[in-house]
N, C-alpha and C positions, 0 to 999 in steps of 0.2 A: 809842363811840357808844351811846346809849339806845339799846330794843328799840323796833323796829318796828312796827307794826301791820297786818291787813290788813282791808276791808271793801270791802263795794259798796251800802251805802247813803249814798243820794245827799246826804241833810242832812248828813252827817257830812265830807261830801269836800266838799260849797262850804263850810259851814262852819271848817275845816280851811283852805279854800284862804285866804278872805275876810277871814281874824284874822291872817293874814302880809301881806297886801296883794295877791296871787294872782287872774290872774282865767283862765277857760278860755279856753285856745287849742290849735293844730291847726298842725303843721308846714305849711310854704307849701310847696305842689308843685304839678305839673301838673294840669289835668283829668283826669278819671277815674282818680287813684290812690287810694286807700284814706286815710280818715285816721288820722293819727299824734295821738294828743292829748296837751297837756302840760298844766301851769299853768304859766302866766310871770307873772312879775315884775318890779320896775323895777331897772332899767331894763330896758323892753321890746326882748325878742332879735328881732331882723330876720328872723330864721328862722321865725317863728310868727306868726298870723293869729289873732287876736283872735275867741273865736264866741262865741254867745251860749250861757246854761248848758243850755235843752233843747234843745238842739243837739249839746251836750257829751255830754249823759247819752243822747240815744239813740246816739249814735254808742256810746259806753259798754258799753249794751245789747246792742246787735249785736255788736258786738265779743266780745261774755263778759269784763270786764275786770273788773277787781280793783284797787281804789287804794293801794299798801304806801305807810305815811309814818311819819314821826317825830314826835312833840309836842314830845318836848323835846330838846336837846344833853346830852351827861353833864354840862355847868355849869349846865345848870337855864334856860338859853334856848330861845324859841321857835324849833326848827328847820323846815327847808323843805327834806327833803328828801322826796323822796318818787320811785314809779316806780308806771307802768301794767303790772300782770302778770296772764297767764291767769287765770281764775277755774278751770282744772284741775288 
C-alpha cells in the first residue's frame, strides 16, 4: 500500500472525497448518540446517512478529528481508503 497522509484541512478532504465519487455521511443510529462520520460511496452502505459537508466539518471540529487517506494504490490508482483519527 502507498503512504498515507494525514490533515484537517477541510478543502483537502472534500476534495479528496469528491474526485473518487465520496460524499459525507454519518453512521445511522439512534437519537442522542454521538456522530460517527465516514465518506460513502456507490454503492451507498445502508448503514450511513447521507449529510451535508458543513455538517460534516463541524461535527469534525468538535470532534478534534484528523482525515488519514491514500491518493494512490502502489499501481498508481486512485485509492479510497481512508479513516477518521484523533488529531492527538
Amino acid at each position: 500500500m502507498s503512504e498515507a497522509t494525514t490533515t484537517t484541512n477541510h478543502e483537502v478532504i472534500r476534495n479528496w472525497a469528491e474526485a473518487r465519487g465520496g460524499r459525507p455521511a454519518r453512521v445511522r443510529q439512534a437519537e442522542g448518540g454521538s456522530d460517527l462520520l465516514r465518506i460513502d460511496f456507490d454503492p451507498p452502505e445502508v448503514s450511513l446517512e447521507e449529510i451535508g459537508w458543513d455538517r460534516f466539518f463541524e461535527v469534525f471540529e468538535a470532534q478534534k478529528l484528523a482525515f488519514l487517506h491514500q491518493d494512490l494504490t502502489e499501481d498508481g490508482q486512485p485509492s479510497r481508503f481512508n479513516k477518521f483519527v484523533d488529531q492527538d
